[in-house]
N, C-alpha and C positions, 0 to 999 in steps of 0.2 A: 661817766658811762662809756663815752668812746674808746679812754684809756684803758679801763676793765675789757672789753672788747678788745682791744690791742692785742692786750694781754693774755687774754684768752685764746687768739688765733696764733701767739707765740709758743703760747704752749703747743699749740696741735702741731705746729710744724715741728717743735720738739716731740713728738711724740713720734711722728713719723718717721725722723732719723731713727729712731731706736731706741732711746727714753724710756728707761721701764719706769712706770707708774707707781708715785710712793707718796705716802705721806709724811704731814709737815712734821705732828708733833712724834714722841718716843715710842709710845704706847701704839700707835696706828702704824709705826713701822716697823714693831717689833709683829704686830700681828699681818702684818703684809709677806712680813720673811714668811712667816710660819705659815700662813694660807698659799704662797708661792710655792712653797718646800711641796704640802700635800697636793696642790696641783698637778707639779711636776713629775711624782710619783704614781698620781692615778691613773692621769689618764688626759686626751684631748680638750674633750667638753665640757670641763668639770662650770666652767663660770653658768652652766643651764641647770647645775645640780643643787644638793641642798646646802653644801657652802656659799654657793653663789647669793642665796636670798640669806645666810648669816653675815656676809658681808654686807649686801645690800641693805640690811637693818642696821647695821652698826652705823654705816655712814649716815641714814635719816637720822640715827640720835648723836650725830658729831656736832660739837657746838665748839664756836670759838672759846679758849681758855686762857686767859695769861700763865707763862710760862715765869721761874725763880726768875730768870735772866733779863726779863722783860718780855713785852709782850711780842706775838711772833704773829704774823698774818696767817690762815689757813685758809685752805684750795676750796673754793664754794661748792658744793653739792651739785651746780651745773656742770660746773667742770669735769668731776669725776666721775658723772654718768655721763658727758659725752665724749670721755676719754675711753669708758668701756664699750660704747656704740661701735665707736671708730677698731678696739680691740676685735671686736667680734665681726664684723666687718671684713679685716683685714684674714683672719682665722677662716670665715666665708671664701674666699677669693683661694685661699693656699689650697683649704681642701680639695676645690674645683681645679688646683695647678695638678697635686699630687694623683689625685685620681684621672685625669688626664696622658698623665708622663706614663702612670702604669696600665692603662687601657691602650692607648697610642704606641707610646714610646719603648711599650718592655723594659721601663725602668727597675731596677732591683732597688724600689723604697721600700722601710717598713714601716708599717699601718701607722707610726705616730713617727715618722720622717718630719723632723724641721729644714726651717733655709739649707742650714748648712750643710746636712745630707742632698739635698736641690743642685747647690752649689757642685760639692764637690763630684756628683754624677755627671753634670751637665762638663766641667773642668774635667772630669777622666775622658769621656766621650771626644771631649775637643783635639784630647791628644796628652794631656797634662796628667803627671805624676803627683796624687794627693797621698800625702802621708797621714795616719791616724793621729800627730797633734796639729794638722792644718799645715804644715809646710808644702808649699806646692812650688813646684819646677820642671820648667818643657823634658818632655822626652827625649832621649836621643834620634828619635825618628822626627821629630817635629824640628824643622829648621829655626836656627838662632833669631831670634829678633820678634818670633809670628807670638801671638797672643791672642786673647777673645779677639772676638767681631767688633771693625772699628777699631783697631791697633790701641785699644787701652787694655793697661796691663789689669793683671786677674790679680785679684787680694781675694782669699781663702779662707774662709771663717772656723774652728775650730767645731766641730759638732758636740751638744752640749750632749749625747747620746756615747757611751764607749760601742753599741751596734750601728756600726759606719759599713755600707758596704765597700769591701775591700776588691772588687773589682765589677765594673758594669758591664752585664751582658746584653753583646751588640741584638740589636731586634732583626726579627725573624721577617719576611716576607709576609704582609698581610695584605688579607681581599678584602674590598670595601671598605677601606680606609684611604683619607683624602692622602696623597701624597707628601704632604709638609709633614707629614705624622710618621714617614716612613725612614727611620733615622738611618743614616748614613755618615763613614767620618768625611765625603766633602761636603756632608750638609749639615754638622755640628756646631762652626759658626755662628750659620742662622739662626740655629735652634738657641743658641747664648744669646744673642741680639734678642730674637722675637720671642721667648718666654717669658712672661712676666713674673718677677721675684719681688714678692713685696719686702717692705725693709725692715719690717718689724721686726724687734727683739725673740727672743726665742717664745712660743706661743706655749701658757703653760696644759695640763694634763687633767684628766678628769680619770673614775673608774667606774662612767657608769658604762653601762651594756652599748651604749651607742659612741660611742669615740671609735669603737673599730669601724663603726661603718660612715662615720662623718670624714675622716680619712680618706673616701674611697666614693666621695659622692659623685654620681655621674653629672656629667656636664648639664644634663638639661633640668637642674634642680635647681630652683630661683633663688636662692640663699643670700644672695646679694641684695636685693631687696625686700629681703626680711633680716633685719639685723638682730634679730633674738632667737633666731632661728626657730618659730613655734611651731612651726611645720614638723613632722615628726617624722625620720628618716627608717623608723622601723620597719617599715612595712616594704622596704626594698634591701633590708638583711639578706634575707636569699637570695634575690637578683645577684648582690654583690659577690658573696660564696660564689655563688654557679657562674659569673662572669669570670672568675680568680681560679677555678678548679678546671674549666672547661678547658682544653687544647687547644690553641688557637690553630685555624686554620690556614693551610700551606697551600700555597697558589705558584704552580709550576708553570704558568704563563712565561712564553720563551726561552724555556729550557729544553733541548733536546729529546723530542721523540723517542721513546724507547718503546719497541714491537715486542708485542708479550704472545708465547709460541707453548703448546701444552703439549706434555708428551701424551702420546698414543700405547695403549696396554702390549707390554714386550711379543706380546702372542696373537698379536692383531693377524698376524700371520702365519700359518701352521706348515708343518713342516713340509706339507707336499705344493707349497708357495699357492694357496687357497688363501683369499679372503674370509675371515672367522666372521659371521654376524655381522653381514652385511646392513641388515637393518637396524641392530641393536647400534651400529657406528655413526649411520645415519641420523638419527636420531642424538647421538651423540654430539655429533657435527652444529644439527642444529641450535643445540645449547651454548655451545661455544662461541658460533656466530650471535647468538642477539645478546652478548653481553661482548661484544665486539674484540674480540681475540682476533688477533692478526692471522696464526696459524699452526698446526701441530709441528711436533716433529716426530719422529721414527726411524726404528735401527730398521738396518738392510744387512741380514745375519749371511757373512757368508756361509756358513753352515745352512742355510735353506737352498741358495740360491744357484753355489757350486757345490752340490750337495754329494749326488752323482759320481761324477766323470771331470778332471781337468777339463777349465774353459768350456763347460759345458751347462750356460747359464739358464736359467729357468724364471723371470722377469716376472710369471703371468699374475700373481697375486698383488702385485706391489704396482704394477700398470694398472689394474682394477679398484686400486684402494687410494690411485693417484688422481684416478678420474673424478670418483667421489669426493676427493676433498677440492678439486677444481670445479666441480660444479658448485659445492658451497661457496666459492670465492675466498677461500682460504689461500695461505703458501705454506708452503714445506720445507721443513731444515732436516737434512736426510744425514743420518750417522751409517758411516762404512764401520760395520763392526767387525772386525776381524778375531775376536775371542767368544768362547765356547758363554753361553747363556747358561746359569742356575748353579747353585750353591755358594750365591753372594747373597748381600743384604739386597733385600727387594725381590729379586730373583724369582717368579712364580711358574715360570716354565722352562724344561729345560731343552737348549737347542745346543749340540754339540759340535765341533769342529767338522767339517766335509768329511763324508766315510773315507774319501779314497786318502785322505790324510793322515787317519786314523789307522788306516792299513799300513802305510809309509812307519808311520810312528809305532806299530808291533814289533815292526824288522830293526829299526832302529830309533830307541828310544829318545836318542840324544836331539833329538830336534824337538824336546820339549826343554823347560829351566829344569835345573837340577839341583838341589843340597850336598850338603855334605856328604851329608850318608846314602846320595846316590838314590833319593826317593825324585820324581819328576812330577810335574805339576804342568798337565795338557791341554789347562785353561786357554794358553798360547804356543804360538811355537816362538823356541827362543831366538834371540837375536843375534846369536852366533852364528846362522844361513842365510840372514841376509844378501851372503856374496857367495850360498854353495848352491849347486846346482841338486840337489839330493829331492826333492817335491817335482818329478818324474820330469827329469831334467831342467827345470827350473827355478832362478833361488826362492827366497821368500819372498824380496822386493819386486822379484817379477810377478808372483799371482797376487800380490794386490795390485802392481798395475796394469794389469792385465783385468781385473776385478772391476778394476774404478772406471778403464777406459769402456766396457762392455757398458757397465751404466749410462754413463755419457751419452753415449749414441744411443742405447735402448729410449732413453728417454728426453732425446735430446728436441720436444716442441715443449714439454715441461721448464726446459732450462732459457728457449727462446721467448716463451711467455711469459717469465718472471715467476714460474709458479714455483718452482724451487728454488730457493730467495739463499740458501747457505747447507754447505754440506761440511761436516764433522768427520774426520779421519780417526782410527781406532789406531793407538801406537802400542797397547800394550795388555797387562791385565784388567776387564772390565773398561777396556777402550784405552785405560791412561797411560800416560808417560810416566811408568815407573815399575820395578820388578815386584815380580810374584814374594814377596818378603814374609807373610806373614797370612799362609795358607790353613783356613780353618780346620781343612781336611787332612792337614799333616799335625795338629795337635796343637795350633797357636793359639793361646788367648792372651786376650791384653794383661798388663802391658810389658809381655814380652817383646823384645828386643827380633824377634825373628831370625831371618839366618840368609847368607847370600846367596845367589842364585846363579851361580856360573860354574858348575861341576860338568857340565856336559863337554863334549870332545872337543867341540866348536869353539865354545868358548876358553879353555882351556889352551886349545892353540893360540888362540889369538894373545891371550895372557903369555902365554911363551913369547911369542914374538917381540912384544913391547920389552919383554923383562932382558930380552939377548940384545934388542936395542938400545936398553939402558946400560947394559955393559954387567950387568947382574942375573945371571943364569938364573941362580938359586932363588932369585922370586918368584916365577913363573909358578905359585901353587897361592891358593886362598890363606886367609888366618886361620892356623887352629888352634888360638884362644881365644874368637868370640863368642864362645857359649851354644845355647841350641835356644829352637824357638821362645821359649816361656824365660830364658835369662833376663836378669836387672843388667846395667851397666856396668855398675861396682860389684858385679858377680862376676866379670868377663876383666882377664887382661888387655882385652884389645880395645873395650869402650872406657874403661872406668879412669879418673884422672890420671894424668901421666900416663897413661896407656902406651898400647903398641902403635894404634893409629895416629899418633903423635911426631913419630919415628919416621928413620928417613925410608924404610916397608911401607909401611904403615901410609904414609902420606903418597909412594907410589901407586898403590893396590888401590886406594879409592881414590886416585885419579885419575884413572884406568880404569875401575867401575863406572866411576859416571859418566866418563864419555865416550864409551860404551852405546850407552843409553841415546848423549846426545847425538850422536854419529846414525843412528839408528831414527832417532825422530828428522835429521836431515834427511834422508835419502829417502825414508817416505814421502813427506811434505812436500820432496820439491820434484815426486813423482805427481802426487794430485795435483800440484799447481799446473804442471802437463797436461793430468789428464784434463781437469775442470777450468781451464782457461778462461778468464770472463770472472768466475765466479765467485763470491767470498768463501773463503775455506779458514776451516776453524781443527784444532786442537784440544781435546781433554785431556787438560795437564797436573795431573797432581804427582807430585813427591811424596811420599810417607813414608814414616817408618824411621826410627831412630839412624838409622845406619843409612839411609837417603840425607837426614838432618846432619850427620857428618860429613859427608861428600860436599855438601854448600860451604860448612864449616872451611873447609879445606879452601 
């Protein structure tokens, strides 16, 4: 009996190395392949299914038989139920690993993931390059010599699955999860070390309805001491689904504060610098505050303010609409706008450039952008008077700073109490850094190509100058083969491959265009920086427009 016993505990330690469980005689192992084969195929669970009790009948009617050869000893009936105990067991324990790794760890296993999917997740993470027939080899980022935890090298098992995932996605930030669960690559290591990986051979497959969710059982499921698993995992199907579909939650704990600021209706203030619906704002205000919004922002249209008269400022709506949102305990991020409000996208009121500008601009046109065909767009004025004195003796860059510095002082306990936290400079059309290209009002729709914007006298000279600088007279004019607003590329000599803009014209004229532009967004910016000393100043900078996307090109 002790020797039987021996014997018996020999085997289980063979079992435990990985010893797949077979029988003695021909007949029992030809139907071992075969019930292996359909486990492997179906599914998990299959040994709780109804091959499990055809097997388990076969073996009650196994008797010992002599065999042609002589007689052959056969594996007792104790044995091979407590080799299945120990199998189901061990299947118990994995599931609880697997569903663990993918609740925890954002493991990419799927739902009948064995060891060697384990493995090689756990060996990608660590640093290690697994190939799909198990050949694994440090990274080049992982220094020569380093391997698992505890300097023993890593042997890679082949996954008996050809669905291997072929890269492991690193896990995300989670709340309410203990920190050993929160994987990192210097904390991959541990996670080799402290995972426990049973050693059992590959666990075969079932196709009943419950293998997808025995897979995936939550850790507080006592399966280990129920070795037949009778418990019946049905009834947390759903749980499982809605744990696996839900988005896990992102916990920005310690990341950088970002102030969330809402803009205020363009017409909050009407033309004669009156506060619109004082109360309707109020009101407004209030909502904003109890879902804790930091603060509005709002344009300061010069078209309201130097409406008038040069330097002839009129402040009183925008003091009255400053107070209000100070007494909310709000702050303000103020846009100097210096372009004409309505017939953009959003656009719902219209506020046009200062009258006496607009009188300026009758007499002579050229102080707006121009096209080809000599059509002007008074959206803004262009950037070619920058340095003229033609805006009743003054250039451009002086009445915006002139503009900026009036504010300043106007409302400078605003500025000393934090309550205006950032103010926004206007450099162009609709505020931005970049030309009027592609004017709805002159017949553009997408995705036309648009047309350049430097026809007026102003610019024009300046284009002369650069082109006598360059030693090339003959440049000093724009392209006339790019086409007209609604052109394709490959419509136009000048965009389409091999073009003119390619050329050694070509590569002149837009770099000369664009900086242009950037010369024009300096000499603003580092007037506000003047004027708003102290305070953060911002830029709306957008490029568009095909013929913008070339100028970068260059």
């Amino acid at each position: 009996m002790a020797s039987e016993m021996q014997r018996y505990d020999t085997n289980e330690d063979d079992e435990e190395m990985g010893m797949d469980v077979k029988e003695e005689d021909d007949e029992d192992e030809d139907d071992e392949e075969k019930n292996a084969a359909m486990h492997a195929i179906a599914g998990f669970d299959g040994v709780h299914g109804s091959s499990s009790s055809n097997r388990f009948q076969h073996h009650q009617q196994y008797h010992e038989q002599p065999t042609p050869g002589g007689s052959r000893r056969c594996r007792p009936l104790e044995e091979k139920e407590r080799t299945k105990l120990r199998e189901r067991q061990r299947r118990a324990i994995t599931a609880k690993i697997l569903a663990g790794l993918r609740r925890h760890g954002n493991y990419n296993l799927r739902v009948r993931a064995d060891i060697n999917d384990v493995i090689a997740a756990l060996a990608r993470e660590a640093g290690w390059v697994v190939l799909p027939d198990g050949t694994t080899f440090p990274s080049r980022s992982q220094p020569q010599g380093t391997g698992t935890a505890g300097g023993t090298p890593t042997t890679m098992v082949t996954s008996s699955s050809s669905h291997i995932p072929t890269q492991h996605t690193p896990p995300g930030s989670l709340k309410d999860v203990p920190s050993g669960f929160q994987n990192t690559d210097d904390q991959s290591a541990c996670q080799m070390k402290s995972v426990f990986v049973p050693t059992s051979s590959p666990y075969d497959s079932s196709s009943t309805a419950r293998s997808h969710t025995s897979a995936m059982v939550a850790d507080g499921l006592d399966t280990q001491n129920d070795p037949f698993l009778v418990g019946s995992v049905d009834s947390i199907d759903k749980q499982v689904v809605d744990m696996h579909t839900k988005l896990q939650e992102r916990d920005f704990a310690g990341t950088p504060y970002i102030p969330v600021y809402v803009m205020l209706p363009l017409g909050v203030i009407n033309m004669k610098s009156e506060l619109v619906d004082a109360d309707g704002l109020v009101k407004q205000l209030r909502v904003l505050k109890s879902i804790n919004v930091d603060g509005v922002m709002v344009d300061c249209w010069w078209g309201i303010v130097e409406a008038n008269a040069p330097q002839d400022y009129n402040w009183n709506g925008y003091k009255r609409l400053f107070q209000v949102v100070r007494e909310h305990k709000l702050k303000i991020k103020v846009v100097m706008s210096f372009h004409e409000c309505g017939g953009n996208i959003g656009d719902d009121v219209c506020i046009p450039l200062p009258h006496w500008v607009s009188e300026i601009g009758r007499s002579n046109p050229d102080i707006y952008f121009t096209d080809r065909a000599g059509r002007r767009n008074p959206e803004c004025l262009s950037w070619g008077i920058d340095k003229e004195r033609v805006l009743r003796s003054r250039t451009a860059v002086e009445v915006y700073f002139d503009y900026m510095r009036s504010f300043r002082v106007e409302f400078d306990e605003f500025f000393e109490d934090g309550i205006i936290s950032m103010v926004e400079v206007g450099l162009g059309p609709c505020g931005e850094l970049r030309y009027p290209s592609n004017p709805v009002k002159h017949g553009w729709r997408y995705p036309g190509v648009g047309e350049f914007q430097c026809y007026d006298q102003y610019l024009l000279k300046n284009l002369r100058k650069a082109a006598e600088a360059r030693g090339h007279s003959f440049w000093a004019r724009g392209p006339d083969n790019a086409g007209s607003y609604n052109s394709r590329p490959q419509e136009t000599g000048f965009f389409c491959d091999g073009g003119d803009y390619d050329g050694y014209y070509g590569r002149f004229f837009l770099n000369w265009y664009s900086q242009v532009m950037i010369d024009h967004a300096d000499r603003v910016l580092s007037l506000a920086k003047l004027a708003f000393d102290g305070t953060c100043i911002a830029a709306k900078e957008f490029i568009g427009g095909i013929r913008q996307l070339a100028m970068l090109l260059n």
